[in-house]
Every structure is written in structure tokens, then in C-alpha cells.
N, C-alpha and C positions, 0 to 999 in steps of 0.2 A: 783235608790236611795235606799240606806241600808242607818238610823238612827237606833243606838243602846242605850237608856239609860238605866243607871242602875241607879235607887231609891234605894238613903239607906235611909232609916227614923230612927233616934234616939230619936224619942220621940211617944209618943201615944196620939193623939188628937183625936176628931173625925173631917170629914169632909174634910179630906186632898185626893188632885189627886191622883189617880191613876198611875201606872207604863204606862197603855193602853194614858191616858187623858196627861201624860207628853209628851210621845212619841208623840204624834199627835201635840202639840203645840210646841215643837222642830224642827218637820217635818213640820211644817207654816212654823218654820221662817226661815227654812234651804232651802226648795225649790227656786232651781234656783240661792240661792248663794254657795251651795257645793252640792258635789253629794254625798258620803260618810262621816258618823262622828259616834264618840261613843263621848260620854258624862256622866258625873255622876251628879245626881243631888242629894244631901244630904238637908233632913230635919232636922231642928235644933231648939231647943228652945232657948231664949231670950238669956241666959247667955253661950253658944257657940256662937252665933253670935257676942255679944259683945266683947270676946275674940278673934276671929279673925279679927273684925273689927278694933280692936284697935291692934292687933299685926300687919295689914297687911297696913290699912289707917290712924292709929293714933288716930281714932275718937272711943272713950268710950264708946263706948252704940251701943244699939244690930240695924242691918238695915233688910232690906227687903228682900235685895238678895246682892251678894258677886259673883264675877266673877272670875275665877281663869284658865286664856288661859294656857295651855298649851307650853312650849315651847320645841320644837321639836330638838334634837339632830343633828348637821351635819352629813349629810349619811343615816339617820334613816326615815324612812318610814311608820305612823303611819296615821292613821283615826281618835286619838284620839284630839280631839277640845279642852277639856279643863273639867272643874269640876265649878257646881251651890253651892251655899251653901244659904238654903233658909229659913227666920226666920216666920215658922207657926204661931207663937205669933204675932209677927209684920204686917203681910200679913193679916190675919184677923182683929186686930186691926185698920187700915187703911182702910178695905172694907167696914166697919162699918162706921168710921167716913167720910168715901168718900159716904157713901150710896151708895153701886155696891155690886153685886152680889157677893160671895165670891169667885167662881171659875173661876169667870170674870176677877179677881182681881190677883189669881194663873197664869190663865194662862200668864195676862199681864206681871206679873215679872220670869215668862220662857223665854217670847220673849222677853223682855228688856235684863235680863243674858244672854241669848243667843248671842244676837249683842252686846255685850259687848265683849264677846267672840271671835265675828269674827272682833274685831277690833271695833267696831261703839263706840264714846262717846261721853259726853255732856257737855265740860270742855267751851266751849264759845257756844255762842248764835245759830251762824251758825250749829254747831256742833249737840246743842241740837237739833233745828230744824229739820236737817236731820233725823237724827234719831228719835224725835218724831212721825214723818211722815213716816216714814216706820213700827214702832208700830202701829199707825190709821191702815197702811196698810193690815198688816198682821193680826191684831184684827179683823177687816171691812170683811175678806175670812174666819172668823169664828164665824162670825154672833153677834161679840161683837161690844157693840159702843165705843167710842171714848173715852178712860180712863181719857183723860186732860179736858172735859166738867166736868165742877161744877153742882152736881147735889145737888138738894135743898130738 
């Protein structure tokens, strides 16, 4: 298994993954469903997020994470999955108000973009479900708990 991400970060926060700590929670959630991938994960502040969320989903205001698969040319032969675009402001914002650790919080929205990426989504209930459950999954083999418990 070769996972290759490239971090670009265009902002300067403190507190943000690592290139090493991305890699590794990519490689959760790719093991065993691809052998091979490159992926980009770009950090973003509030007002890039918002501008591609609203050019790409229609919705005005900045999100958490943004998924951007890749699609693959007829004939062409690539490793490459797809591109993360991930709002620092927002992801910590959220950890805060969810009271979860912040790199708890990180990593959960790599593995959410990620199966985004390989296709998983959560446009009806079924859908969600699955996919929440293989988040628990892959969180649970990195010694995070369960993102969707209300912590008080």
C-alpha cells in the first residue's frame, strides 16, 4: 500500500495536522478499500471555503471539509483519488462547540473527505448510516471515540 498526500496549507494557524498525522488518517481510511492513492489535502481559511462552497454546492458560507473526486480520463491510469479542501476555522470551531479534542476533530473530517472521495455519501438516511458507521469504524482503529455521541 503507497498513500501519498500533499498538504498545502494557505493559511498560518497554530495547531493544524501534520503532512506525517494526515498521511496516517488517509491510510485508516484507505486500508483495505484501495491499495494505491495520492491525494491533496489543502488548508483553507473561512473565506476560500466559502467561495468554493458556494461555487461548487451553492451554499454561502464556509464548511468543514469539501470533496473534490477526481475524475479519471478514458485510457489514463492514475493513483490519483481526488483533492480535500479543509476549513481550519471551521474544524476547530466545531471541536470547541462539540467539546472533542481538536485533532479528534481533524482527523474525523480526513476520513469523512476521504469516503466522500471514494464514493460514500449521506444524501438519505440509509446512506448516512452506512457511512457514519464506517467513520465509528475507522476513528474506533485510532483510538478516537465515536464523533456522533453528544458530549456534554
Amino acid at each position: 500500500m503507497t498513500y501519498f498526500v500533499d498538504r498545502q496549507c494557505q493559511i498560518t494557524v497554530e495547531n493544524l495536522p501534520s503532512e506525517a498525522q494526515l498521511t496516517a488518517w488517509v491510510s485508516a481510511a484507505l486500508k483495505g478499500r484501495l491499495e494505491d492513492a495520492e491525494l491533496s489535502i489543502r488548508i483553507v481559511d473561512a473565506e476560500e471555503s466559502r467561495t468554493l462552497n458556494h461555487q461548487y454546492r451553492g451554499k454561502d458560507s464556509s464548511t468543514n471539509v469539501l470533496s473534490f473526486p477526481f475524475e479519471m480520463p478514458e485510457g489514463i491510469e492514475l493513483d490519483l483519488l481526488g483533492d480535500l479542501v479543509i476549513c481550519a476555522e471551521v474544524v476547530a470551531r466545531e471541536a470547541e462547540q462539540q467539546n472533542k479534542p481538536l485533532l479528534n476533530h481533524w482527523c474525523h473530517m480526513v476520513v469523512h473527505g476521504v469516503l466522500h472521495l471514494l464514493g460514500f455519501d449521506h444524501i438519505n438516511n440509509a446512506e448516512a448510516e452506512e457511512m457514519e458507521q464506517l467513520e465509528r469504524d475507522i476513528l474506533a482503529g485510532l483510538d478516537i471515540p465515536d464523533p456522533y455521541l453528544v458530549s456534554e
